[in-house]
C-alpha positions as CSV (number, residue, x, y, z in Angstrom):
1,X,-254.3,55.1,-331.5
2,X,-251.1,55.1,-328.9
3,X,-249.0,53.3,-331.2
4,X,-248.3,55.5,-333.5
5,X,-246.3,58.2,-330.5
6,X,-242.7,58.4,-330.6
7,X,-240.4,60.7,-328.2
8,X,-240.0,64.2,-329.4
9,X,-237.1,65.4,-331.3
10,X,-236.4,68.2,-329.2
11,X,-236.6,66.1,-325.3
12,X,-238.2,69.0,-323.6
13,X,-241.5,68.0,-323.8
14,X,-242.0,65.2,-321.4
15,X,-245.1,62.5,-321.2
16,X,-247.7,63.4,-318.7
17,X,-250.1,61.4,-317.3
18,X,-296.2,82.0,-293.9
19,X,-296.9,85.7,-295.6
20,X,-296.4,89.0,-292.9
21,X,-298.8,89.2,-290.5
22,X,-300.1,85.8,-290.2
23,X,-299.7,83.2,-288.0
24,X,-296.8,80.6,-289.2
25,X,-298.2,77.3,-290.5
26,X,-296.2,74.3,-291.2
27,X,-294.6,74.9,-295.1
28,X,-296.0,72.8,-298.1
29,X,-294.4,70.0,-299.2
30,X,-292.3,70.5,-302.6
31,X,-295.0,68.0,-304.4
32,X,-298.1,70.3,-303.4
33,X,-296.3,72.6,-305.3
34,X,-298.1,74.0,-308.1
35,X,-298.4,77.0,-310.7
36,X,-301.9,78.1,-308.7
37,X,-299.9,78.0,-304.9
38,X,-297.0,79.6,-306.4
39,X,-299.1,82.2,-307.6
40,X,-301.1,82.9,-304.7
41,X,-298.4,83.1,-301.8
42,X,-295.6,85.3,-303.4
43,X,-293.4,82.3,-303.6
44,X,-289.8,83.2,-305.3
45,X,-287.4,80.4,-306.3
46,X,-283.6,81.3,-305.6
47,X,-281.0,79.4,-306.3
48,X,-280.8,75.7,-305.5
49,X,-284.4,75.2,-305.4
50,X,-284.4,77.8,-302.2
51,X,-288.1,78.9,-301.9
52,X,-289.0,82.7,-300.3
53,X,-291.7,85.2,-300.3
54,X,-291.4,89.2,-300.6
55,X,-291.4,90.8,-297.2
56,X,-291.9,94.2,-295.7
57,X,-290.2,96.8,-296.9
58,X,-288.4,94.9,-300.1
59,X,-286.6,92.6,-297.9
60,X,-286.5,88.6,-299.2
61,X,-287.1,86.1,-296.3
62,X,-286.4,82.3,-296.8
63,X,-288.8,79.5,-296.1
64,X,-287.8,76.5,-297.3
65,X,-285.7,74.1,-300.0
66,X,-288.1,72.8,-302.5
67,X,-287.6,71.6,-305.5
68,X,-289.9,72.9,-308.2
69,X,-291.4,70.9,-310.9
70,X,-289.8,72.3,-314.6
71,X,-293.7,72.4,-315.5
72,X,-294.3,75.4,-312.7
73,X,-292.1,77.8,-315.0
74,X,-292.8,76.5,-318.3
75,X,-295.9,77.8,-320.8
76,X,-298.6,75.4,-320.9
77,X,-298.8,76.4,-324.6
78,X,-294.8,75.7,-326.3
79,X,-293.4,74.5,-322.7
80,X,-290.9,76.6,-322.9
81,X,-289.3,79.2,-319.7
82,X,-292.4,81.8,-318.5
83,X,-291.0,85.3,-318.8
84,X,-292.8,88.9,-318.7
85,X,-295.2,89.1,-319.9
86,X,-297.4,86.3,-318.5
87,X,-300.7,85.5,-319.2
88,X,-303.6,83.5,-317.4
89,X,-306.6,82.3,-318.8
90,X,-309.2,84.1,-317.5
91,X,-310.7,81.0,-316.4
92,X,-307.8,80.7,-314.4
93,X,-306.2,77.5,-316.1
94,X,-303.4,77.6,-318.6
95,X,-300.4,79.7,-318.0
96,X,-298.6,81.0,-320.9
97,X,-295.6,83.2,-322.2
98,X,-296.2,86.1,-324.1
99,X,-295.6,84.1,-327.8
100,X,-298.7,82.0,-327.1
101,X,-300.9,84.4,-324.7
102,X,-300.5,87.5,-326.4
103,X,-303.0,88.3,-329.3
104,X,-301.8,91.2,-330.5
105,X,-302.5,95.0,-329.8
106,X,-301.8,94.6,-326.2
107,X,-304.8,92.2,-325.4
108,X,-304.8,88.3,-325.1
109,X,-305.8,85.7,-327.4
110,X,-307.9,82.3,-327.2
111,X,-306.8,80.2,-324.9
112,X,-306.7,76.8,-327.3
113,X,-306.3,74.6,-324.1
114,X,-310.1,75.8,-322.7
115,X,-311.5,76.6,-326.5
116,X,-313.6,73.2,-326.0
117,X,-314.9,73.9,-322.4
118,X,-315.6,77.7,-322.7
119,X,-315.6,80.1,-326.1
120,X,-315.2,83.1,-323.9
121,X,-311.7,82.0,-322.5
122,X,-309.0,84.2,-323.2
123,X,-305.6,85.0,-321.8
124,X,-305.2,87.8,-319.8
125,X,-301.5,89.6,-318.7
126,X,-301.1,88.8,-315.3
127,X,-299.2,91.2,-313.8
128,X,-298.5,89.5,-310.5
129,X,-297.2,86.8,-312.4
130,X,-294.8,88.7,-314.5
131,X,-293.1,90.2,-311.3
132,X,-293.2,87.0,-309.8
133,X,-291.5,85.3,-313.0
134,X,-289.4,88.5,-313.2
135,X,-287.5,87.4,-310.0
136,X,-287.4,83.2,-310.0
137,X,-284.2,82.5,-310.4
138,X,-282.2,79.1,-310.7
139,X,-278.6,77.9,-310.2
140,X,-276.6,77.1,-313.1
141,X,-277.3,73.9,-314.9
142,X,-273.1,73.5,-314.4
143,X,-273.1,74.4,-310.9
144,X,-271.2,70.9,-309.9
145,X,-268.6,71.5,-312.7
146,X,-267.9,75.0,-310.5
147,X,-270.2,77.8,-311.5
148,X,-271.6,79.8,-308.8
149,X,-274.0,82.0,-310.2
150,X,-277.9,82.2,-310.2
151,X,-280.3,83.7,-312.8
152,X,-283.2,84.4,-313.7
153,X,-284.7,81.1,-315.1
154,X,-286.3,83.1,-318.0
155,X,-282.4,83.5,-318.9
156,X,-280.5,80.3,-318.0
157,X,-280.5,78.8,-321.5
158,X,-278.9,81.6,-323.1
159,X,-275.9,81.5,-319.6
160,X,-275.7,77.9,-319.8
161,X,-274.8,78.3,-323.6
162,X,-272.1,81.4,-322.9
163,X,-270.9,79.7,-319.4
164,X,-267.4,79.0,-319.0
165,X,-267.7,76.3,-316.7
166,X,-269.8,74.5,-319.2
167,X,-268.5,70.9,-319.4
168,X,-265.9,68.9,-322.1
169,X,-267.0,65.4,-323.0
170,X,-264.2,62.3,-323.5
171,X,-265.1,61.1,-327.1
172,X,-264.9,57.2,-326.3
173,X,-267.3,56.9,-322.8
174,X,-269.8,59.3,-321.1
175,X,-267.5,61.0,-318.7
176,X,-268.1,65.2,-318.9
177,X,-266.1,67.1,-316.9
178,X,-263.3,70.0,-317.0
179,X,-260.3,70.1,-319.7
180,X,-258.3,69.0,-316.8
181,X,-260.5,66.3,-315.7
182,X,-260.7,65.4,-319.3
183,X,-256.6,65.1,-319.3
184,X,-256.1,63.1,-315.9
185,X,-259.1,60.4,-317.4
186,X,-257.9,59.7,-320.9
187,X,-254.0,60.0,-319.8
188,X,-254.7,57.2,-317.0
189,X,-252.1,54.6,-317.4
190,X,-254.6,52.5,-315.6
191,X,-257.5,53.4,-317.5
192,X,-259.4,52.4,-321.3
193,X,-258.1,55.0,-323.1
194,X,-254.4,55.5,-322.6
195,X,-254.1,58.6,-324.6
196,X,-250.7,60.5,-324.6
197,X,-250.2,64.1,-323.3
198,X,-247.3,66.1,-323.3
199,X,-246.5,69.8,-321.7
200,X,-245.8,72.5,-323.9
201,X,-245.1,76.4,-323.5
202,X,-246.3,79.2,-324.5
203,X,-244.7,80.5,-327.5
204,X,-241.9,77.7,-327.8
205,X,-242.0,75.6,-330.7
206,X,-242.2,72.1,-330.1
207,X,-241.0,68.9,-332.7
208,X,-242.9,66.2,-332.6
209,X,-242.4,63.1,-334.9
210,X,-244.9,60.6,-335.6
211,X,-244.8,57.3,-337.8
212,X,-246.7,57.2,-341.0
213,X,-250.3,56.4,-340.6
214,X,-252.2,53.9,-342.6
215,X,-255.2,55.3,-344.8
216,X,-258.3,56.3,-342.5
217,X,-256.4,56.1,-339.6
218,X,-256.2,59.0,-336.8
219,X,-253.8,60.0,-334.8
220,X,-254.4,62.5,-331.6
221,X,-252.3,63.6,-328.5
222,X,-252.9,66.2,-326.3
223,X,-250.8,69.1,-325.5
224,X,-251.3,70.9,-321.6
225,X,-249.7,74.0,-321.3
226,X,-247.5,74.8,-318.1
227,X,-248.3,77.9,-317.7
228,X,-252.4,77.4,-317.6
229,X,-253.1,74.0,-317.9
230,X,-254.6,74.8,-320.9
231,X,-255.6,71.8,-323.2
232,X,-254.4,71.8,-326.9
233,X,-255.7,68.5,-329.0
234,X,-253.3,68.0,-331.8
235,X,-254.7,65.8,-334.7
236,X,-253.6,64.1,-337.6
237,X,-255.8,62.1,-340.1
238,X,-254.6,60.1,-343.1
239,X,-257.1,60.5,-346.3
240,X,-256.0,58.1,-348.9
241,X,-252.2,59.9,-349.7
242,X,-252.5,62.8,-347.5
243,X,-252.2,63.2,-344.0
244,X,-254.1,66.3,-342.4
245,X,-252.9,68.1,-339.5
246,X,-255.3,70.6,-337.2
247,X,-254.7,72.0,-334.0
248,X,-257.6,72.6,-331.7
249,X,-258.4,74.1,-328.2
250,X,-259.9,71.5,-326.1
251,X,-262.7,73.9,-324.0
252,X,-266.9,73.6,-324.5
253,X,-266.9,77.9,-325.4
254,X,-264.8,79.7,-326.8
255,X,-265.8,83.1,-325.7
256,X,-265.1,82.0,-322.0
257,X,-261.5,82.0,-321.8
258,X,-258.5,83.2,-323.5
259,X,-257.4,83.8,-327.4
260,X,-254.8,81.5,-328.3
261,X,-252.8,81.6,-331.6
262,X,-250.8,79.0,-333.5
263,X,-248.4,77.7,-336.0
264,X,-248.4,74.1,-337.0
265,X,-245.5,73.4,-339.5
266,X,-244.6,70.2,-341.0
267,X,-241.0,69.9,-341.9
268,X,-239.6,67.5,-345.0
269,X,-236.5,66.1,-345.3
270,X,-233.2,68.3,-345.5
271,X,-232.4,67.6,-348.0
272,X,-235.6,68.7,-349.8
273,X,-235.9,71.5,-347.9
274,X,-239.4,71.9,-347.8
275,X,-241.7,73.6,-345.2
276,X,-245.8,73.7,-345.5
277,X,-247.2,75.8,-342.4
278,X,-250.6,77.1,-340.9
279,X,-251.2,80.0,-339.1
280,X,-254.2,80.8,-337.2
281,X,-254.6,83.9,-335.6
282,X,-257.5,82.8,-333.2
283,X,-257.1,79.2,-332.6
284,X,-260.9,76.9,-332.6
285,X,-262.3,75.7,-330.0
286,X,-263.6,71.9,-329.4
287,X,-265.7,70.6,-327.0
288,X,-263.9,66.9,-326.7
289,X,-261.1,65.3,-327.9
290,X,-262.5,63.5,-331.1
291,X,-262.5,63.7,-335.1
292,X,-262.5,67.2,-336.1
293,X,-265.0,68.4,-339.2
294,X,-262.7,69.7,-341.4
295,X,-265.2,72.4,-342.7
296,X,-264.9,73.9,-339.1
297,X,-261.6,73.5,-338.1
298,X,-258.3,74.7,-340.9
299,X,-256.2,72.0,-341.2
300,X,-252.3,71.8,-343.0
301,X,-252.6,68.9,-345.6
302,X,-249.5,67.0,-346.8
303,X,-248.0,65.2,-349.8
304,X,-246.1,62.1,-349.2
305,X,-242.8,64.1,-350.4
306,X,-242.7,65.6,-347.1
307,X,-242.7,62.6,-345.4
308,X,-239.1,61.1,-343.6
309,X,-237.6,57.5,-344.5
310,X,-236.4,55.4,-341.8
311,X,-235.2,52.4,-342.5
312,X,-238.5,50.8,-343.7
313,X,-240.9,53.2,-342.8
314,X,-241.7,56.7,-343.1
315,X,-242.3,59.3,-340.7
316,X,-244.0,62.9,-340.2
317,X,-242.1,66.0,-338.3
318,X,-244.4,68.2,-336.9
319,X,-243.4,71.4,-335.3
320,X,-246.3,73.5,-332.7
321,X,-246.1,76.4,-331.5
322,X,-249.1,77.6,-329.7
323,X,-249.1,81.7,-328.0
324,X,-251.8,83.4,-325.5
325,X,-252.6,86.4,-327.3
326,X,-255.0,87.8,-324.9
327,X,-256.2,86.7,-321.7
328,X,-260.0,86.9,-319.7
329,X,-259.1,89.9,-317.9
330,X,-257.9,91.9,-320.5
């Protein structure tokens, strides 16, 4: 993949590399914790497995770290996160969302679990339960890749899918971590991968030329912006005659940082005088550095014609130039 770099045309663009009112009594331990306990002492879960109970007056009083078994919060019906409404079997077994509980008009359905042991078990809304599911909250799944924030656990699917420190992932091992990280690991002289990386500006155009690739081959180096650090993966693909150029941001979600725009331009021979170009007003996101699916990402496709001779090869001029358009805060 490194072989096919050269230096760029232009030389600016260098290589990178208890409950009130009782007596206290010693705290449960986090593996006698269960849906029935939880239930019955006012327990909330905060954020890193943080365990407290409703006090006088409103107030929130700590008691103790704990982790929490997934299975506490889940429906014992679908398994997925309990949110209000609840419901219990009324013979106080099976907890389950409203999807599973609910039977319609209000009321509560069979409860399929017990349907063997007792015809008269139904689900019934528990409304202890949905204040109590109302308030767990959880950190974020991506809390070591630097997100702070805690919510409801009914809710952290739909965050962790939105969050903007939600990881990248290098394409060749297992490593997930922040564009940046991405950069520093795959740029390691040191390391496997060896990739290139080069700085760019925003709203400069910058030459690049690359040799001629053989058929199937790929072709990627990544472009970090000084004014950022943002992470631009430039990619070429040869498919039988013609090589395919996209330009992609390298981020997990889109809607978590800034817009970017581009213009990718490969340039033929003088003499020729020809010019194919691709602009994109909003610039596609990936989630690592790897082959891009050409039904999701535009890419500028070129004919041999456009290609430079040199001596006994050929090579491809490629010009960038990639603009911020509009930043988080605005």
């Amino acid at each position: 993949m490194g072989g096919k770099r050269k230096d760029t045309v232009d030389g600016k663009t260098p290589l990178l590399k208890g409950r009130p009112g009782r007596k206290s009594v010693p705290a449960p331990s986090p593996a006698a914790v269960d849906a029935p306990a939880l239930a019955a002492s006012g327990v909330k879960v905060l954020a890193g497995g943080a365990v407290a109970v409703a006090g006088a007056e409103g107030e929130v009083v700590k008691l103790l770290d704990s982790d929490v078994p997934k299975t506490v919060l889940r429906c014992d019906e679908c398994h997925g996160p309990l949110k209000p409404p609840v419901y219990q079997c009324s013979r106080m077994h099976p907890v389950a969302c409203g999807d599973c509980g609910g039977g319609g008009g209000g009321g509560g359905g069979e409860c399929r679990p017990c349907a063997g042991l007792a015809a008269s078990a139904v689900y019934v809304q528990n409304a202890y339960l949905d204040t109590l599911f109302g308030y767990t909250k959880v950190a974020c799944p991506y809390r070591k890749h630097g997100c702070a924030s805690s919510v409801a656990y009914r809710d952290a699917a739909v965050h962790a899918a939105a969050c903007a420190c939600a990881p990248c992932s290098c394409p060749e091992c297992l490593l997930e971590g922040s564009p940046a990280d991405l950069v520093r690991h795959l740029t390691e002289e040191s390391g496997r991968h060896a990739w290139g990386a080069r700085k760019i500006t925003y709203g400069t155009a910058h030459q690049y030329v690359f040799d001629e690739l053989d058929s199937e081959e790929i072709c990627e180096e990544l472009l970090v912006a000084e004014e950022d650090d943002g992470v631009f993966l430039l990619h070429i693909h040869r498919v039988e005659l013609y090589h395919h150029v996209a330009l992609a941001c390298v981020r997990n979600k889109a809607a978590a940082g800034p817009v970017y725009s581009s213009s990718v331009a490969v340039e033929g021979p003088p003499a020729k005088g020809l010019v194919v170009k691709l602009e994109t007003k909003v610039v596609a996101s990936c989630p690592a550095p790897t082959e891009l699916v050409y039904d999701d990402y535009e890419a500028l496709s070129v004919l041999p014609r456009m290609l430079h001779e040199r001596d006994e090869s050929r090579e491809l001029h490629v010009r960038v130039c990639v603009s911020k358009t509009q930043s988080i805060s605005e």
